[in-house]
C-alpha positions, -999 to +999 in steps of 0.1 A: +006+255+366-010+256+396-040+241+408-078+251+404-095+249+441-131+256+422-141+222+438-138+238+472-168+258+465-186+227+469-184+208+504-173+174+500-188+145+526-182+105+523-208+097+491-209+129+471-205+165+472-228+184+493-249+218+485-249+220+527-216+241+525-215+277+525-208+289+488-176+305+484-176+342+468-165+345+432-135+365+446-124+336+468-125+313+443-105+335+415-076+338+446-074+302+445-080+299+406-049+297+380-044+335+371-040+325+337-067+311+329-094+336+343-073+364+327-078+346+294-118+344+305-119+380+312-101+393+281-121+367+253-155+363+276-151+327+267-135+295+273-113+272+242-118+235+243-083+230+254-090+255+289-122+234+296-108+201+291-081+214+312-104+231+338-123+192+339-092+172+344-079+193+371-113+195+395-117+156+389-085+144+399-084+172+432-125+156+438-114+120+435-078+125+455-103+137+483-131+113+486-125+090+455-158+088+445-182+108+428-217+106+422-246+125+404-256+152+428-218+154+427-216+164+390-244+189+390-233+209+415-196+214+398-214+218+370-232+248+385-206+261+398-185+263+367-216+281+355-212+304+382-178+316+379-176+314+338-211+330+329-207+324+292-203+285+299-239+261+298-242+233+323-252+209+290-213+209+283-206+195+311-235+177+326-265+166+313-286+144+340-299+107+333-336+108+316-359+077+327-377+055+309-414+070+317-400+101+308-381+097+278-397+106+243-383+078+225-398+051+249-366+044+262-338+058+290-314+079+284-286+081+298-270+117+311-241+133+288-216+157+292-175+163+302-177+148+332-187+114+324-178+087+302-195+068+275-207+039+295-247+035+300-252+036+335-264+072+349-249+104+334-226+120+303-207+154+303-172+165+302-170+160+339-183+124+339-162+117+312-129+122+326-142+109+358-145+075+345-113+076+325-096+085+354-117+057+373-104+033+348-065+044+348-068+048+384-078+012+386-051-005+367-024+013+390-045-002+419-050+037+430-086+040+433-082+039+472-055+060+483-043+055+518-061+064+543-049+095+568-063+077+598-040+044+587-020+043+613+000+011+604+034+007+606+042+003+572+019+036+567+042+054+592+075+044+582+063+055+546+054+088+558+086+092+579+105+079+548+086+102+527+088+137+547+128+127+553+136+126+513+117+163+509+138+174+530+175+159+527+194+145+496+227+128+515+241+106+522+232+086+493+233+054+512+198+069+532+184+081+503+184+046+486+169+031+520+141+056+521+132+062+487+126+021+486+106+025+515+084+054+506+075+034+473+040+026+479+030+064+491+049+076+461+030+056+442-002+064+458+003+099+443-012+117+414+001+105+377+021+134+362+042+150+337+079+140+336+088+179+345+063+177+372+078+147+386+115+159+383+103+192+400+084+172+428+122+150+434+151+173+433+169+143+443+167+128+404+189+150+397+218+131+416+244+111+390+232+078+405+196+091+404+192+059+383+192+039+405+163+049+421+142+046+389+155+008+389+143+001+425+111+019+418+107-005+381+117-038+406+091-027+431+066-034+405+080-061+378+102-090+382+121-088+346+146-060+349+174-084+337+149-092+304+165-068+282+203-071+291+195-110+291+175-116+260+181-090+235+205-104+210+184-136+205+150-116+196+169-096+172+182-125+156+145-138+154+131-110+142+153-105+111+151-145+103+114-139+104+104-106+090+113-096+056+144-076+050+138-047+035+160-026+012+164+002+034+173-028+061+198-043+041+223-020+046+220-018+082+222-053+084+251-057+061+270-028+085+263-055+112+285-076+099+316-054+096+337-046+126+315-020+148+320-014+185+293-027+208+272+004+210+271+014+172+257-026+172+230-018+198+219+014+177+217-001+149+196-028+156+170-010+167+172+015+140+165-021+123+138-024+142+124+008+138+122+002+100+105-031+111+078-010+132+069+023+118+055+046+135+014+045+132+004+079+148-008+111+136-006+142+158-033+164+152-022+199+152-046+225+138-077+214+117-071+204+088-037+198+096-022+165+107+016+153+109+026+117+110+059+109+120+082+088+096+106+062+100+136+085+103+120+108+130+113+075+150+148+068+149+161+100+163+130+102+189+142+070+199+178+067+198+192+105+191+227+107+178+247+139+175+288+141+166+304+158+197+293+157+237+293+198+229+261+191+207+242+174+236+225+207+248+220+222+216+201+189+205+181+193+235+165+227+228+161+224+193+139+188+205+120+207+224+111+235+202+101+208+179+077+196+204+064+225+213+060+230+178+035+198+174+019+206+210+039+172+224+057+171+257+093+157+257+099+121+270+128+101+279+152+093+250+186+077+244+215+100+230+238+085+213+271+103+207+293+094+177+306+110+147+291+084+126+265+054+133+294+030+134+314+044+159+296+056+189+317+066+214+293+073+246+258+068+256+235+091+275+199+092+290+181+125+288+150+127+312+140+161+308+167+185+309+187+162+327+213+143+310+224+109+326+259+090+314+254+053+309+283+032+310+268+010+278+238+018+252+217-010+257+222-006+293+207+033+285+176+020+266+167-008+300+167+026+320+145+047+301+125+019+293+121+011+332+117+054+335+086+050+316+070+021+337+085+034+367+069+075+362+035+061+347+049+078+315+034+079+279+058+070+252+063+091+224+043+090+193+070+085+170+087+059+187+059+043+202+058+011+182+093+004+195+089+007+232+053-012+227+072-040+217+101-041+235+075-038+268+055-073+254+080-090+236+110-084+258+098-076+292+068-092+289+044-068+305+011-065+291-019-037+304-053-034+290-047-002+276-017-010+254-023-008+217-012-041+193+018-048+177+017-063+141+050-082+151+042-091+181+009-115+173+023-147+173+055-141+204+031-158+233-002-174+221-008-187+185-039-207+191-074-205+207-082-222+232-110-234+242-125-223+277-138-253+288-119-285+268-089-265+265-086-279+226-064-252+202-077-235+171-056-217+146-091-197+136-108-185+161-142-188+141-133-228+146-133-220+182-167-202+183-186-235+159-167-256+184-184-246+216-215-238+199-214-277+193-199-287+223-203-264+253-233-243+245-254-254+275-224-245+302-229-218+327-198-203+332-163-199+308-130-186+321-112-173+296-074-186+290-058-169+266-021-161+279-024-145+313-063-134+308-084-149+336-120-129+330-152-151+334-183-150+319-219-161+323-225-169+292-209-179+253-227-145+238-206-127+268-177-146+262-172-145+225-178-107+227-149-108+253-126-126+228-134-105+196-127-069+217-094-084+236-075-114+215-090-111+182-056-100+162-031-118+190-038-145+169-032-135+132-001-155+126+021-138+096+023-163+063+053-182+060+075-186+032+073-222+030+036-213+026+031-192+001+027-207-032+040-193-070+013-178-085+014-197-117+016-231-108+043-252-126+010-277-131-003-259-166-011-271-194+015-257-222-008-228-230+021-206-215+007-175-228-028-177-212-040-175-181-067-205-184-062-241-167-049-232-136-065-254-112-056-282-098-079-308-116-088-341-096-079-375-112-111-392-128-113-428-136-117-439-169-154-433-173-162-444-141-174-401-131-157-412-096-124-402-077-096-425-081-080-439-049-051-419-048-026-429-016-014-395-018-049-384-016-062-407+012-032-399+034-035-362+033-033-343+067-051-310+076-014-290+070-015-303+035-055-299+029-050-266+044-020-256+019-042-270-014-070-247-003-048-221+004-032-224-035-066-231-051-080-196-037-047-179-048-054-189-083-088-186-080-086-148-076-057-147-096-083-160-129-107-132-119-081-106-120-069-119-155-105-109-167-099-071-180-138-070-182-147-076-146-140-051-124-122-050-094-153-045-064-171-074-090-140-092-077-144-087-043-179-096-041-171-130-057-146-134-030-175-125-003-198-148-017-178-176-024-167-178+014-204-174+024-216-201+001-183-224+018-192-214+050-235-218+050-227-253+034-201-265+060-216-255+086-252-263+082-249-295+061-213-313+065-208-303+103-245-311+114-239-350+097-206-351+110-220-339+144-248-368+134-223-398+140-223-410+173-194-404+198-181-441+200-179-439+160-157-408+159-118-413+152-086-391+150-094-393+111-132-378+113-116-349+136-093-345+112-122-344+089-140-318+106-113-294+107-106-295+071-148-285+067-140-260+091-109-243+069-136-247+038-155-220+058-127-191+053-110-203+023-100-163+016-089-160+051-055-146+049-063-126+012-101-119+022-090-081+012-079-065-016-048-048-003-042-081+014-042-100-022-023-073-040+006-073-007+006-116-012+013-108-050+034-081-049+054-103-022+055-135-046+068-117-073+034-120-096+024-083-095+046-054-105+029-020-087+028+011-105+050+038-095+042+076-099+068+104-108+065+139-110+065+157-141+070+190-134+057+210-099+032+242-115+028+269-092-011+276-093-039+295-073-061+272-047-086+280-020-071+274+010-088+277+046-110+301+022-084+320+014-066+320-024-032+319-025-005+302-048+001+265-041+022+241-060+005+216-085+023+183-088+020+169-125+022+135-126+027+098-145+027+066-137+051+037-146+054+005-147+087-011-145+093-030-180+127-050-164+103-067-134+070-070-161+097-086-183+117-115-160+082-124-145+065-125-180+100-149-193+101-167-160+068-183-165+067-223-176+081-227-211+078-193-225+115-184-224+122-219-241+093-216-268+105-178-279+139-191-283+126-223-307+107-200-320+135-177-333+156-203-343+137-217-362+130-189-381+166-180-390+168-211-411+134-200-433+142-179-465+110-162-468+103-135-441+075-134-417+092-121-386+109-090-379+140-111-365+145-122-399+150-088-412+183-072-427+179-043-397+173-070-371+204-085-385+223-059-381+221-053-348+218-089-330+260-091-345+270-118-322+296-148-326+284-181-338+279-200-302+250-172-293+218-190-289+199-169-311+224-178-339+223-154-362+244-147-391+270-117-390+272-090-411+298-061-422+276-036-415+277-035-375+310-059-373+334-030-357+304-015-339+297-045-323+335-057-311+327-049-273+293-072-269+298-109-269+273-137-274+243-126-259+204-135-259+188-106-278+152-101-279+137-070-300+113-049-279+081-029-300+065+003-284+031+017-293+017+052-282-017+060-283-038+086-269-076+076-251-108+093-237-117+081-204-152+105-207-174+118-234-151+123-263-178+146-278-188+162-241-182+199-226-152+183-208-135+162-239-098+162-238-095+169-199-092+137-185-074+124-222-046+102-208-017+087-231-004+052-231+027+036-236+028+000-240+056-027-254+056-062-262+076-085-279+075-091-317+093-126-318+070-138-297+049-173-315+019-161-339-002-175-321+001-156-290+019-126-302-010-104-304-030-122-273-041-088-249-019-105-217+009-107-239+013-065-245+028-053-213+017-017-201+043+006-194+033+044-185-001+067-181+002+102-184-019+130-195-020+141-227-021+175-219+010+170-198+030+159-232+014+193-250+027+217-221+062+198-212+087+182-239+091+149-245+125+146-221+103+149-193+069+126-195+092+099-212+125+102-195+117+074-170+108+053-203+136+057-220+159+055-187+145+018-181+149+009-221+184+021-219+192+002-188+174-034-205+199-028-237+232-019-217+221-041-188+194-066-196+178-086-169+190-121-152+163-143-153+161-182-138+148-211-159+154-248-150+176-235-121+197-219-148+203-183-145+206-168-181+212-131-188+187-116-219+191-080-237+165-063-250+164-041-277+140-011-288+135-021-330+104-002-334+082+028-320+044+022-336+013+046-331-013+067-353+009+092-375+003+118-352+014+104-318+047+089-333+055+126-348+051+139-315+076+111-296+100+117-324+099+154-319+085+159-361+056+184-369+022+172-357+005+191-380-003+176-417-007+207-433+029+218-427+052+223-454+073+192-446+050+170-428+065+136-436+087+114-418+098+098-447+113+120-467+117+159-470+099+162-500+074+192-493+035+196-493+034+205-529+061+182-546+040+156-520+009+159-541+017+148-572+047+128-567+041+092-575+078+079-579+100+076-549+132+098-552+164+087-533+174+121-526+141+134-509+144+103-479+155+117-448+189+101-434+210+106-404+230+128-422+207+153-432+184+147-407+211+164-376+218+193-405+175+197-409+177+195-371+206+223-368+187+247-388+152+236-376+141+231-412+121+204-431+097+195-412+119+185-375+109+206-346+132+186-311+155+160-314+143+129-313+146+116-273+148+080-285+176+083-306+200+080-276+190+043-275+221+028-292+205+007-319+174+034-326+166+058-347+137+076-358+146+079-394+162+045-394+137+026-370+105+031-390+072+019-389+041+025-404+001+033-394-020+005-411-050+014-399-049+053-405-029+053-435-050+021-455-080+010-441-091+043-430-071+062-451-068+062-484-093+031-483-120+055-475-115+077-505-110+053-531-144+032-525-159+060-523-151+074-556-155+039-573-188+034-558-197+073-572-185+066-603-208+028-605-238+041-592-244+078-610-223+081-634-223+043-652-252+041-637-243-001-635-261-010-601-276+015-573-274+020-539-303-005-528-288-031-549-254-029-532-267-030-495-287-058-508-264-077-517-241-068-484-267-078-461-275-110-475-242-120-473-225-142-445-199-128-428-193-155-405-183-146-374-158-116-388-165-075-386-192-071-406-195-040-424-226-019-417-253-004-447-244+020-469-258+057-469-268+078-502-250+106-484-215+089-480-212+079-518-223+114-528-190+128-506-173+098-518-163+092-484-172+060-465-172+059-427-162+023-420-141+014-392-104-003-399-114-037-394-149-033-411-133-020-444-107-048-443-137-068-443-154-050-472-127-048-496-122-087-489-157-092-503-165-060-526-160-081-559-184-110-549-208-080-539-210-060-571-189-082-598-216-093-619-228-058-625-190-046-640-183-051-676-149-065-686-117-047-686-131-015-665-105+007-660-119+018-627-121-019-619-086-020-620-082+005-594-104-016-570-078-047-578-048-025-570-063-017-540-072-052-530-034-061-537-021-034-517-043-047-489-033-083-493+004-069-489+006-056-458-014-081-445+011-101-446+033-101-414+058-084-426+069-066-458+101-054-474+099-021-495+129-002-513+161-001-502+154-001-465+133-023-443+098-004-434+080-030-407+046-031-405 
């Protein structure tokens, strides 16, 4: 695109631009105007953001290539003209002029706005301002703000010139060209920044085979580390996979390292390494609404292309350019690798443009397009730019004040601050701020000396604004792994199965209330101060996540106001009697002191954040994250860009994987070693309070007699069983459950109902098998999810990781011992209605056949009171009910593909529905009907007399009793408060029942019903029903 001479409308003299000179016609102007553009003008009457930014950035760099600087007057008068020659266009977009003081309405000046300036507060704003002053600023750091002057008439100014005019006009012998294009360097240079296609227009020459050379003299002319690369490469890869964490999708890069790979398939892929090592941050913007951010892979292949055949080069050329055009980005320099696969690369090839250069080895080819960018003034490209960030600081070792920060390059040159005028070090650079406020706040001038930087200041306000805008987050040194610190300490207390005790408690003489004199304390140094703080925050925030009462943000401000309370009191009490003590008093021991007050000030300092806590965690193996799947995609109608059209709804469900949950949960101090007591033990009772000691259990832990778990064998299981030796078996319960997260009884009730699946395990100790912490969540979905889809789908990830714990089971290491434990699936609990929809039964109770028990039907149900052998569901006739979808079965049971479960084998009962708010309900109420109206032996005040005068203790208490309910003889008491009632109800009302009531009876039935399967576990009939 050519030009825009619109600034020649407007005479330009030494200071500013001059209204002196005759106006050019509109005519005169359009001539000398990019066709294009006015075209565009005259067919829309207007101009787009992109044409006016474009128009800007053209007339400032042609106004500043011819008198390099502009002021004010300047500005207006290009502003006018723009005006002029685009009538729909206001002057406010570009210019708006500087309002003073005495004239502002807010008491205050203003400064001027608009395109032409930038945001700085000295005179003026507008578009035109603002890309003056960026170009001012860029300008600057290529030492270009003065170009050479015509009237130079230097030597070295002449033989550039000479140099210069010679290589427009002749391309041979290649032995002048190098001699001149080495001496033209510094007019080159001089010259406007531009487009790689611009440049490689501008110099035909480049496209010479040895045009590389060239770009290499042109990189030398400038830097002094063109070797840097070639030199140093394979010992900063070596550092960086030592230090960063290998990822999985690293792994196997790094593993194909170590096989037999020529040397450019190494080169490529260690930086596709390092790619994964430094993804790509960008976002290109391209519509509204509409933003695409490169990934991983794409900053591979913008970095390091690779196509199977040299006959490929061209077509991968085009189609990455149509891709750019596609995103509205411009081509740059990349490496092309060509190889059928990425361990055998046969040639290497730099493309600069539509140029294609062959380099004789592929690091060799990255050097050169690395030195192509520096050497052109070049942008690198947003998906790679991480890469060639870091190769530029860490490698070469060239740092600008425009280049962005590198997350692995923080800790390569400086780790410390230092300070400005005692040059001491600090790891913090808060340290560093409280240290001159002490020490150096009365000196007039500080130079700052952080790597290379050499900026001074007038004052500490100045200085410290300096350091937070430029070296702030050189400094943040990643955590090491010889630093970070289990998350439950091997130092508590036997309570295993809790999360309390966990800090480190000082040692107390006996009843003397003061700290023993501890060597190991006395002689602690700041490293190992620092490290104690460091694990007493960790578990700190670690209790308050424990707490499932206290919300998260409730977390985060304790974490903000514990480090302001540490940092008020260290600072304005400890440091100012520190600071007290004279200088000939002070020793190596109180500075050591004082920099162990000032680590008390941040004691959150590398998990002050959330997602910094949760990454520590996750990292240490103490937090499992939740991972979503997708149900099913639902194609639906949205409003998009106001328009509806069909879109694709992603259901989804979230899981939590129950192998990591497990092998952190059994990797914790003594609880693999107290479960396996525990179940030892128990195999040598003859009563039954476990479900390991079950006949069901039995059969199916068959193992030989040196398993640990050392359980006798039966018949039953024996030839099933041949394949699996001695194993550690635990048994594995699942509940289901359904819960409203809003109004149950609301307009919206059911909409956000989400269901929950959750396991624990049932050999655990009494006394912490039914602690909250100790019942592990596994998935969330929606209920209405598991009503649309079948079961194969919302549970299918489930069942998947249950299947892989039984086949598989998970390795975990105890006392250094790595032991391998099985887990099996011995029960499915729930309300009657949840488990009949996991097992694929009816859910409705008024169905014909809706037990899961037995196939008796609805009206045989009602008056049956003897079980019948021949009415309980089996195997066997439970695949024939299943063939011909009769009795009761609706889907196979998913479950059943787990090899020791069954759902009419594997069954389990609802307590709570079925008992205490089941049958409970009815028969209290009738008793209490039959009492109270019909006997007539107490009434209703009596009995709520009695039952509020009574001490409960500290157990569910059971609320009054209404007239209404023991009309309906129905009570509405919850599970736990009719447990309670029952307990009590003869105590209550005893004294009023004659003896030998019939209906009393019925109550002490009920009461030994209750008592039954209260008891931990219970055997009925011929087969084991756990409850």
């Amino acid at each position: 695109m050519q030009k825009y001479k619109l600034y020649k409308t407007v005479a330009l003299s030494d200071t500013h631009l001059s209204d002196d000179a005759s106006t050019a016609s509109t005519s005169t102007i359009v001539g000398e105007t990019n066709s294009t553009l006015l075209h565009s003008y005259n067919n829309e009457n207007r101009l787009s953001q992109k044409q006016r930014n474009l128009l800007v950035d053209v007339l400032i760099k042609e106004a500043i290539n011819d008198t390099g600087k502009l002021v004010n007057e300047d500005f207006d008068n290009l502003s006018r003209k723009i005006c002029d020659l685009f009538p729909t266009e206001t002057k406010p977009t570009y210019y708006i002029p500087y309002v003073p003081k005495e004239n502002s309405a807010f008491s205050k000046p203003i400064s001027a706005k608009g395109k032409l300036i930038d945001n700085k507060p000295i005179s003026a704003k507008g578009k035109l301002i603002d890309k003056y002053r960026n170009l001012q600023r860029i300008y600057k750091y290529i030492d270009n703000v003065e170009k050479i002057d015509n009237k130079d008439d230097t030597q070295q100014s002449r033989e550039a010139k000479e140099s210069f005019k010679w290589l427009k006009e002749n391309s041979e012998p290649w032995s002048d060209v190098s001699f001149h294009w080495k001496r033209s360097y510094i007019l080159r240079k001089s010259k406007d920044t531009k487009t790689v296609a611009e440049y490689m227009n501008d110099w035909p020459i480049l496209s010479h085979n040895d045009a590389l050379i060239l770009i290499e003299e042109d990189f030398n002319s400038e830097h002094t580390c063109g070797n840097a690369l070639l030199g140093n490469w394979e010992e900063y890869f070596n550092k960086i996979v030592t230090v960063k964490k290998q990822q999985e999708k690293s792994l196997e890069l790094i593993n194909l390292l170590n096989t037999e790979v020529v040397e450019d398939a190494r080169t490529v892929i260690q930086f596709y390494i390092l790619a994964n090592f430094l993804p790509p941050r960008a976002r290109i913007q391209k519509k509204k609404g509409y933003n695409w951010k490169p990934s991983t892979e794409e900053s591979k292949e913008s970095f390091i292309h690779r196509v199977n055949t040299v006959s490929e080069v061209h077509i991968s050329i085009d189609k990455k350019r149509e891709k750019a055009t596609k995103y509205g980005v411009t081509v740059q320099p990349y490496v092309l690798a060509v190889g059928p696969d990425l361990n055998n690369i046969i040639s290497s090839y730099l493309v600069i443009d539509r140029n294609v250069y062959k380099v004789q080895s592929m690091l060799k080819a990255i050097d050169i397009c690395f030195k192509t960018y520096r050497a052109l003034h070049l942008q690198y490209p947003l998906e790679c730019e991480q890469i060639w960030l870091f190769l530029q600081k860490a490698i070469y070792g060239i740092s600008t004040p425009c280049d962005k920060k590198i997350p692995i390059c923080r800790d390569s040159k400086v780790k410390m601050f230092i300070c400005p005028s005692c040059k001491l070090q600090f790891k913090v650079q808060k340290h560093l701020f409280l240290h001159m406020k002490w020490k150096h706040s009365y000196d007039s001038v500080f130079h700052c000396r952080q790597g290379q930087c050499d900026r001074m200041y007038s004052n500490i306000y100045s200085y410290q604004r300096h350091m937070l805008m430029k070296h702030v987050s050189d400094f943040n040194a990643p955590l090491n792994e010889s630093d970070k610190i289990p998350f439950h300490s091997t130092s508590v207390n036997n309570a295993v199965f809790s999360c309390e005790n966990v800090f480190i408690e000082p040692k107390f003489a006996d009843n003397s209330g003061r700290l023993e004199k501890d060597s190991s304390i006395i002689n602690t140094t700041l490293e190992m101060f620092s490290k104690v703080l460091h694990t007493s925050a960790l578990q700190f925030v670690s209790k308050l996540y424990s707490q499932y009462n206290l919300p998260r943000n409730i977390v985060q401000q304790f974490v903000n106001d514990v480090s302001l309370m540490f940092s008020n009191a260290s600072q304005n009490i400890l440091q100012c009697k520190l600071f007290s003590i004279s200088e000939s008093e002070k020793s190596s021991d109180l500075i050591e002191i004082q920099n162990m007050i000032s680590l008390l000030q941040e004691p959150f300092h590398m998990f002050e954040t959330e997602h910094a806590r949760f990454k520590y965690f996750q990292e240490s193996g103490t937090f499992v994250k939740p991972e979503s799947f997708v149900i099913d995609d639902e194609p639906i109608l949205a409003n998009t860009d106001n328009r509806i059209q069909f879109d694709n709804k992603k259901h989804m469900a979230s899981f939590i994987c129950p192998s990591l949950t497990l092998k952190a949960f059994l990797e914790l101090p003594n609880v693999f070693q107290n479960i396996t007591e525990y179940v030892n033990s128990l195999t040598s009772k003859t009563s039954i309070s476990n479900i390991v000691q079950t006949d069901l259990w039995k059969n199916i832990l068959i193992t030989s007699k040196t398993s640990i778990s050392n359980i006798v064998q039966t018949d039953l299981w024996k030839n099933i069983l041949k394949h699996f030796p001695a194993k550690i078996v635990f048994p594995i319960s699942l509940y289901f459950d359904d819960f409203e997260l809003n109004n149950p009884l609301g307009t919206h009730a059911g909409t956000y109902k989400v269901g929950a699946v959750y396991y624990s395990i049932p050999c655990l100790p009494p006394q912490y098998v039914s602690q909250l912490e100790n019942i592990f969540l596994a998935q969330l979905h929606h209920t209405a999810d598991l009503q649309k889809y079948d079961n194969t789908r919302v549970f299918s990830r489930l069942l998947r990781s249950f299947k892989q714990l039984e086949q598989n089971g998970i390795v975990i290491s105890v006392d250094n011992l790595e032991t391998n434990v099985y887990f099996i699936v011995i029960l499915i609990l729930g309300d009657n209605l949840g488990i009949h929809k996991m097992f694929g039964f009816h859910e409705s109770f008024n169905s014909n056949n809706y037990c899961r028990f037995c196939r008796a039907s609805k009206t045989v149900a009602a008056t049956q009171i003897t079980e019948h052998d021949a009415t309980i569901r089996t195997v066997e006739n439970y695949n024939v009910d299943l063939y011909d979808n009769q009795c009761g079965i609706k889907d196979d049971c998913i479950f059943n593909e787990l090899q020791h479960f069954h759902c009419v084998l594997n069954t389990g009962v609802d307590i709570m529905h079925d008992i205490y708010e089941g049958i409970c309900r009815y028969d209290i109420g009738h008793i209490l009907s039959y009492y109270i109206y019909e006997k007539r032996y107490f009434t209703i005040n009596h009995l709520n007399h009695n039952l509020k005068c009574f001490n409960f203790c500290n157990e569910n208490k059971p609320p009054l009793i209404s007239e209404v309910q023991v009309k309906k003889k129905y009570i509405m008491f919850s599970a736990s408060e009719m447990k309670s009632f029952i307990r009590v109800f003869g105590v209550l009302i005893g004294e009023f029942i004659p003896v030998n009531d019939l209906v009393w009876d019925l109550y002490k039935l009920l009461r030994q019903i209750c008592e039954i399967v209260e008891q931990n576990l219970t055997i009925f009939m011929k087969k084991d029903i756990l409850l």
